[in-house]
N, C-alpha and C positions, 0 to 999 in steps of 0.2 A: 120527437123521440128523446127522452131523457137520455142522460150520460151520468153510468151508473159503473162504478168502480168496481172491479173485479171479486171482491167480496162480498158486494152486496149481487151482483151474478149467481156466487157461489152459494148464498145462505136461501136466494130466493128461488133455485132449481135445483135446492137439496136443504130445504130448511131441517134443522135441527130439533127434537122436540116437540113435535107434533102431537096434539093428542091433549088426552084430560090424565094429571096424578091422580088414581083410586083412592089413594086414601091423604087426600089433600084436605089441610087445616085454613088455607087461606086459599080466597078466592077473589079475582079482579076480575070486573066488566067495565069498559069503555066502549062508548061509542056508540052504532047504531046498523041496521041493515037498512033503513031508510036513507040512514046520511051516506052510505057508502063505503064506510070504514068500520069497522068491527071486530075487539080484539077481547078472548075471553083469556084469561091469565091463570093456572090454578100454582101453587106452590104448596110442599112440604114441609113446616118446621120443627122441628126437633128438640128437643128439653134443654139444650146446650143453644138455643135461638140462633141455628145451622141451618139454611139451606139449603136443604137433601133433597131435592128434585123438585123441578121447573116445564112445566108443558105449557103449549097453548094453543090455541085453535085463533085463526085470523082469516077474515072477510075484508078482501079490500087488494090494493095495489102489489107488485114489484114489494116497495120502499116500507110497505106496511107489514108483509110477510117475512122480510129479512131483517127490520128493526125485532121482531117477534123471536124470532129464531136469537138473533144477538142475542137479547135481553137475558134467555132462557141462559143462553150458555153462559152470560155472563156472573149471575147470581147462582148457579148451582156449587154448592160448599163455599158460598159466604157467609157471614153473619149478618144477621137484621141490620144490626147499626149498620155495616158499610153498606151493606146494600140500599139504606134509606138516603144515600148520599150519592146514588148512581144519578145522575140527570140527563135528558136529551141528548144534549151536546155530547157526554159519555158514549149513549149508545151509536151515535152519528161516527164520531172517531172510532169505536170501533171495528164499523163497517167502511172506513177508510172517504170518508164523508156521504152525504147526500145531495141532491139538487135542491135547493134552498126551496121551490116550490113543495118540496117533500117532508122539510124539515116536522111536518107533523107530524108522520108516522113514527117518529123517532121521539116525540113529548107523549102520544097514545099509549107506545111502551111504556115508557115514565110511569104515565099515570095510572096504569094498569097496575104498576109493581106497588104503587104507593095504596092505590083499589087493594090490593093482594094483602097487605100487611095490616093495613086498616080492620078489615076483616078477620083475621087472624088476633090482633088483639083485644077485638071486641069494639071497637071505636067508630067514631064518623069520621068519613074522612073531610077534614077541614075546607078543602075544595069544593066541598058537594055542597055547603050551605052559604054558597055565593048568590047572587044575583044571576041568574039566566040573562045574559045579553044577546047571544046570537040565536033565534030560537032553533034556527034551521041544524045545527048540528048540537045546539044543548052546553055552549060552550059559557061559563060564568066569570063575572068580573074577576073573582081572586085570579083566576086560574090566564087569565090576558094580561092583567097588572105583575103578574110572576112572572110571566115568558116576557113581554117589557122589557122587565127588572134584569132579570138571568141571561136574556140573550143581546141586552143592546139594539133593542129594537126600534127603529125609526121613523115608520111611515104604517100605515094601515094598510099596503099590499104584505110589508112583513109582517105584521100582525096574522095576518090570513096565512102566509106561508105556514107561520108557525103554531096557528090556535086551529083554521080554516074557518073563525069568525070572520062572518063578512062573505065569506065565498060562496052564500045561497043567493036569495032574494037580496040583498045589499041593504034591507032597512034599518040594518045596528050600523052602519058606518061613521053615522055620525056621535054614538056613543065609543065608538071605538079609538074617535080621535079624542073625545073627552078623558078616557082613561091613559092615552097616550097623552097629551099635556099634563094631564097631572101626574102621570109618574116622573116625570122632568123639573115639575112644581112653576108650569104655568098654569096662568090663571085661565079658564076654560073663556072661550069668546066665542058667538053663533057661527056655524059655518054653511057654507051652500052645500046643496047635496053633489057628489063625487060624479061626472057624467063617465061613465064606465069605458067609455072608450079613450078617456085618456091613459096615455103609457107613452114612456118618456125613458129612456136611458138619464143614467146619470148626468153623464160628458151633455146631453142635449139639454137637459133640464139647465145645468149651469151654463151653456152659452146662450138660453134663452133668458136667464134672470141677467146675465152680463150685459146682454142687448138691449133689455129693457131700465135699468141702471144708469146705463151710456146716457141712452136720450131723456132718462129724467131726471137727470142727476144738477143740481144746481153749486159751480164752480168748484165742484168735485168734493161735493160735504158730506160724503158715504159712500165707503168703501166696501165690496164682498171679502168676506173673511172664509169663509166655510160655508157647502151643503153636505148635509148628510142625512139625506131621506129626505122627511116631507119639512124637514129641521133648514132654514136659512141663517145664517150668523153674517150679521154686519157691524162696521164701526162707523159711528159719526165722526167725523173731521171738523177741523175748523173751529170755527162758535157752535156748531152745535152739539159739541163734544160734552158742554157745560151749560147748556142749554136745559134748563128744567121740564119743557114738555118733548125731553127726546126721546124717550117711550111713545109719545101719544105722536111721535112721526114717523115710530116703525111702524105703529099698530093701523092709524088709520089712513097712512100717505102709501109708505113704503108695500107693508105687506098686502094692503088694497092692493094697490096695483100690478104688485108680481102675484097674485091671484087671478084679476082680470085679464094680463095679457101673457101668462106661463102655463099654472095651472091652480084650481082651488083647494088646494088641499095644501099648500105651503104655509108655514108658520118662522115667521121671523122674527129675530129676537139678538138682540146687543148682544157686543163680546164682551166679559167682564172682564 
C-alpha cells in the first residue's frame, strides 16, 4: 500500500476539474488505456495568453488522478509562459510529495500541459519526434534523457519510476542505460541483461561492493568514495593514482567484478 500524503488523499477522493472545457483551444493526450495510464487535458486560452479554465478526464492510479486534479488547479489564471515552466517536480510539491514509484503520474501531467499548449499554438510538440524507446508504454529518448537531466536520475529502476520505460516487457533496459551514461558523458560499454529479480537497498548494495573491495583489494590501492544508484565512485591510491591504464582498472578489473559478485547494472568511474 502506498503512503500518500493528505493532499493527494484529498484531490484523489474529490478531484477537482473533471470533465472536458466546451469550448477549449488546446488540447493534450498522453498516455494510453492499453498502458494503464491515461490522461486527456483540455485547456482555455484567452487573447491575453491567460489560462481561463482547465479540465481533465484520467484513467489510471490514486497518483495519476490527483496529479491531474493539481495540475488543473494549478494553471487556471496563469499565463502560458509560466505555466510552460510548471514541471513534474512542481506538480509532486504541490500535492505534498509522491511515492517515488509514482513519480510518473506527476511528469504524465507535465506532459499533457506541454500536449495542451503545443496544440493550442499550432505546433509539434518536440517530444513527440523522439525516438520510441520503451515500445510498451510509447515512452521516447528526448523525453528519458529530460527526466535524467531534470530529476537526477541514477539508475534505470528511477528511470521507470519516473518515465515507467522499462516497466513492461524489460527489452529497452539496456537502451535505457545507454541514455543514462550518456547523460553523465560516459562512454556507452556492452552490458548483461538486468535479471529482474534483482533489488537491493542502497545501505545493501554498499556493504556488498565494501565486501567485495575488502577481499580484492591489493595493499589497499582503491578506495570507495560514493554510490548513488547504479553510479559507483572510486579512488585509486598509491601508484595507481598516476598510473596511465587506471581507467582500463575500473573498467575491466574493478567494475567487472562488482558486477559479477553485487549486481550488473553498476557502472564505476574515478573521482575527479
Amino acid at each position: 500500500m502506498w503512503e500518500y500524503t493528505d493532499k493527494v488523499n484529498e484531490h484523489f477522493m474529490n478531484p477537482r476539474n473533471v470533465g472536458q472545457v466546451e469550448n477549449a483551444n488546446g488540447v493534450g493526450e498522453v498516455g494510453s488505456l492499453a498502458c494503464g495510464d491515461a490522461l486527456k487535458l483540455t485547456i482555455h486560452v484567452n487573447d491575453e495568453d491567460i489560462i481561463t479554465d482547465a479540465k481533465f478526464k484520467t484513467f489510471g492510479c490514486a497518483s495519476a488522478i490527483a496529479s491531474s486534479s493539481a495540475l488543473t488547479e494549478m494553471v487556471k489564471g496563469m499565463k502560458l509562459e509560466e505555466a510552460e515552466k510548471i514541471t513534474n517536480e512542481d506538480i509532486a510539491d504541490f500535492l505534498g510529495g509522491l511515492p517515488k514509484e509514482k513519480m510518473h503520474c506527476s511528469v504524465m501531467g507535465r506532459e499533457a500541459l506541454e500536449a495542451a499548449i503545443a496544440n493550442y499554438r499550432g505546433v509539434i510538440l518536440p517530444m513527440a519526434e523522439g525516438e520510441v524507446v520503451c515500445e510498451c508504454f510509447g515512452v521516447t529518448d528526448l523525453e528519458i534523457s529530460r527526466a535524467i537531466q531534470e530529476s537526477n536520475l541514477r539508475s534505470v529502476e528511477e528511470i521507470t519510476n519516473f518515465t515507467k520505460a522499462g516497466g513492461g516487457c524489460g527489452k529497452c533496459e539496456d537502451r535505457l542505460r545507454d541514455l543514462l551514461q550518456a547523460s553523465v558523458n560516459l562512454v556507452a560499454i556492452p552490458m548483461q541483461s538486468v535479471n529482474k529479480e534483482q533489488k537491493m537497498t542502497t545501505l545493501q548494495k554498499i556493504k556488498k561492493i565494501e565486501e567485495v573491495m575488502e577481499r580484492e583489494k591489493d595493499d589497499g590501492d582503491i578506495e570507495l568514495i560514493d554510490v548513488d544508484g547504479d553510479f559507483v565512485t572510486v579512488s585509486l591510491l598509491g601508484a595507481c593514482r598516476s598510473c596511465q591504464k587506471s581507467e582500463t582498472t575500473i573498467k575491466q578489473y574493478v567494475e567487472k567484478k562488482l558486477r559479477e559478485q553485487v549486481i550488473d547494472t553498476l557502472i564505476v568511474e574515478e573521482a575527479k
